[in-house]
C-alpha positions as MATLAB code, in Angstrom:
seq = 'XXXXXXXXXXXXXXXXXXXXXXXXXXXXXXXXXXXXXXXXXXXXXXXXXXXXXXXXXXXXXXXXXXXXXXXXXXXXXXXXXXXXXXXXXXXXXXXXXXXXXXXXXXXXXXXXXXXXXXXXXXXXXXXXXXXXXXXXXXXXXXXXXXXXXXXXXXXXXXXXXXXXXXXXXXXXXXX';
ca = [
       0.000    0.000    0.000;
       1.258    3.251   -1.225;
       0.961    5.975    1.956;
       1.543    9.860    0.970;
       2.140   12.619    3.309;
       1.200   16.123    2.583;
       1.642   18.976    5.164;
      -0.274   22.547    5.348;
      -0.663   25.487    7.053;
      -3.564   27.275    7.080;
      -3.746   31.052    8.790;
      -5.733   31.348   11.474;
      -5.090   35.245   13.154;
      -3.639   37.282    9.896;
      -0.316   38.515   10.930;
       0.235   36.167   14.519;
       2.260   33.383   13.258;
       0.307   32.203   16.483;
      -2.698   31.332   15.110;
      -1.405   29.473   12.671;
      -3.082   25.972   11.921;
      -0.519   22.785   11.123;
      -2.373   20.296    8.550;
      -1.169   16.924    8.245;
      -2.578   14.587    6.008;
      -2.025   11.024    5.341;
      -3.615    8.689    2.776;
      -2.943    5.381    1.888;
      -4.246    4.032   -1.609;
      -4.706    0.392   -1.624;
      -4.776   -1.708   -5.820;
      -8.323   -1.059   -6.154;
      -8.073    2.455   -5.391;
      -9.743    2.595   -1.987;
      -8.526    5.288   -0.031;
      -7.956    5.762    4.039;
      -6.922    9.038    4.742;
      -5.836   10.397    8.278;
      -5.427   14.302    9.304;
      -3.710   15.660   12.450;
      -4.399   19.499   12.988;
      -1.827   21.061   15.041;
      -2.323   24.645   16.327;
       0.474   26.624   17.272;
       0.224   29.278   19.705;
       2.196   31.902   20.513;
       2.048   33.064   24.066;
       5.984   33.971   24.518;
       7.044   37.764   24.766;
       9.960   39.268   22.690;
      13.150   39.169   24.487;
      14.381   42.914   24.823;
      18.621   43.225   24.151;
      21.126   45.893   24.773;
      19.131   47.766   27.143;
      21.131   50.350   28.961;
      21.806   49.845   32.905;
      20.278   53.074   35.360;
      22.491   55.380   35.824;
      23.667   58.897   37.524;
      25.218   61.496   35.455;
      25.978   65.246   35.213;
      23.288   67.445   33.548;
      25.900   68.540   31.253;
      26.227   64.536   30.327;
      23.386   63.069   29.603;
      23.574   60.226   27.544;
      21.747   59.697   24.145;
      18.445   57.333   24.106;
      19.631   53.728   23.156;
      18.157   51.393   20.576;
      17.780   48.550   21.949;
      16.591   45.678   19.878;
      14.064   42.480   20.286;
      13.620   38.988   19.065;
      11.145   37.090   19.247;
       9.958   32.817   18.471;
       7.849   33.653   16.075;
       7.567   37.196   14.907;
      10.993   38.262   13.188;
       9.855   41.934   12.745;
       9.115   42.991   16.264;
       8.280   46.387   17.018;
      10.149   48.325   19.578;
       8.935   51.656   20.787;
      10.344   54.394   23.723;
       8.744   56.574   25.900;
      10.870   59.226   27.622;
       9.289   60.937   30.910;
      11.224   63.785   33.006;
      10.428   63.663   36.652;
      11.582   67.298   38.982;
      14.109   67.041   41.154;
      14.964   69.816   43.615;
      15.909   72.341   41.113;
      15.560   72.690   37.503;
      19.389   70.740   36.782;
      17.944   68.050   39.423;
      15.428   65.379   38.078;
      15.418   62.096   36.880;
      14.795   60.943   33.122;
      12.992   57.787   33.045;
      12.971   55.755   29.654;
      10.852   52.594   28.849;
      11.131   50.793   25.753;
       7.983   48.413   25.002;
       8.630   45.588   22.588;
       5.252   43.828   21.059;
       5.255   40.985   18.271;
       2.556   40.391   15.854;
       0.347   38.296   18.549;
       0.302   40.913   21.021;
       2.737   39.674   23.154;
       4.485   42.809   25.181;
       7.945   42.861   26.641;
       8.905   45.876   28.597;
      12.848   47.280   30.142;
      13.135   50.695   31.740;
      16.565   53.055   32.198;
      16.387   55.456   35.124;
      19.293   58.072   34.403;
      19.617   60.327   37.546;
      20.560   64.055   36.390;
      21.991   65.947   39.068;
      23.961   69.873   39.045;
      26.476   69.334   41.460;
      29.293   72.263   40.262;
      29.253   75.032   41.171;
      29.220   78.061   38.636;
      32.842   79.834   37.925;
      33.243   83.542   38.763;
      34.983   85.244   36.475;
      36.154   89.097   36.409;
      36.505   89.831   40.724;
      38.453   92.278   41.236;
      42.243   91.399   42.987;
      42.449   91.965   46.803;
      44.006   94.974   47.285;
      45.856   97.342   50.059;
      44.081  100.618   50.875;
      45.233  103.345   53.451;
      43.635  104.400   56.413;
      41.640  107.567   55.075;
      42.243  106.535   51.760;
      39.386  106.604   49.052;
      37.848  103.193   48.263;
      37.407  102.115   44.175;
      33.569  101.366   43.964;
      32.706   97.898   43.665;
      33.096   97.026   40.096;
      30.185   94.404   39.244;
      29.227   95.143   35.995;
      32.658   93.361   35.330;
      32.071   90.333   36.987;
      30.116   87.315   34.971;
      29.530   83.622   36.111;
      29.691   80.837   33.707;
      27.995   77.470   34.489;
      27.437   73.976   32.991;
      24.377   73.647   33.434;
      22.308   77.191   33.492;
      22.918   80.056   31.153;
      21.339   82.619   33.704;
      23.218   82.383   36.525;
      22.269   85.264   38.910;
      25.088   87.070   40.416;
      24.775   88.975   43.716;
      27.043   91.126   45.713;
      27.610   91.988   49.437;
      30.091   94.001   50.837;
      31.338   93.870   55.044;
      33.851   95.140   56.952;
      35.866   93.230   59.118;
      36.978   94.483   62.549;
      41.237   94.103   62.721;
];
């Protein structure tokens, strides 16, 4: 008795390879032509989420630093064009160079299947702006006439905030 084997796969949720249908069919043809034929239906889910790589690890940095989003990527079992999105959120800190960036990546194959990885990159301002254009210390004479405080020369310079205020306060010190 001749036996064939044919094998097909029938679509069962459009783009989830998940839904797909496995069709095995067997028939076996006897001399006179009668025919048995036998059919296994396999159905293949997919219930696995991507797998997210190169994710970057949380870190602390300078405001002047911060690093570049990553791009990480995702594979999957059954879906070889996975989708990977990000979503960037800034949370305040206790100034305006203070807060914390907080980046989640969200990968999702063709079945619906969701993977998710998060970054938390720590911003902090911790130098202090430069003064620039102080006058020297000087040596003045009992009686003698004082220059007047010369501000309009001095300028701060920061790394992270291009509006530094400047103030000024002047005492005298008993000696």
């Amino acid at each position: 008795v001749e036996v064939t084997f044919e094998e097909t796969t029938e679509n069962g949720l459009g783009d989830c390879a998940g839904g797909d249908v496995l069709i095995r069919t067997w028939r076996a043809i006897d001399d006179c032509g009668n025919v048995a034929e036998a059919v296994q239906r396999i159905a293949l889910t997919d219930d696995e989420a991507p797998v997210l790589a190169n994710v970057p690890n949380d870190e602390t940095v300078s405001c002047d630093n911060i690093p570049a989003a990553a791009t990480p990527s995702a594979t999957d079992n059954c879906d070889s064009n996975v989708s990977v999105t990000m979503e960037e959120q800034q949370n305040a800190g206790s100034c305006a160079n203070n807060y914390v960036l907080v980046r989640n990546w969200r990968a999702v194959d063709a079945c619906g299947n969701a993977a998710e990885a998060t970054q938390i990159i720590t911003v902090e301002d911790s130098t202090a702006p430069v003064l620039a254009g102080v006058p020297a210390d000087m040596i003045a004479g009992c009686g003698e006439a004082l220059p007047a405080p010369a501000t309009v020369n001095v300028t701060a310079i920061d790394n992270c905030d291009n509006d530094v205020r400047i103030t000024f306060a002047e005492t005298t010190e008993g000696g």
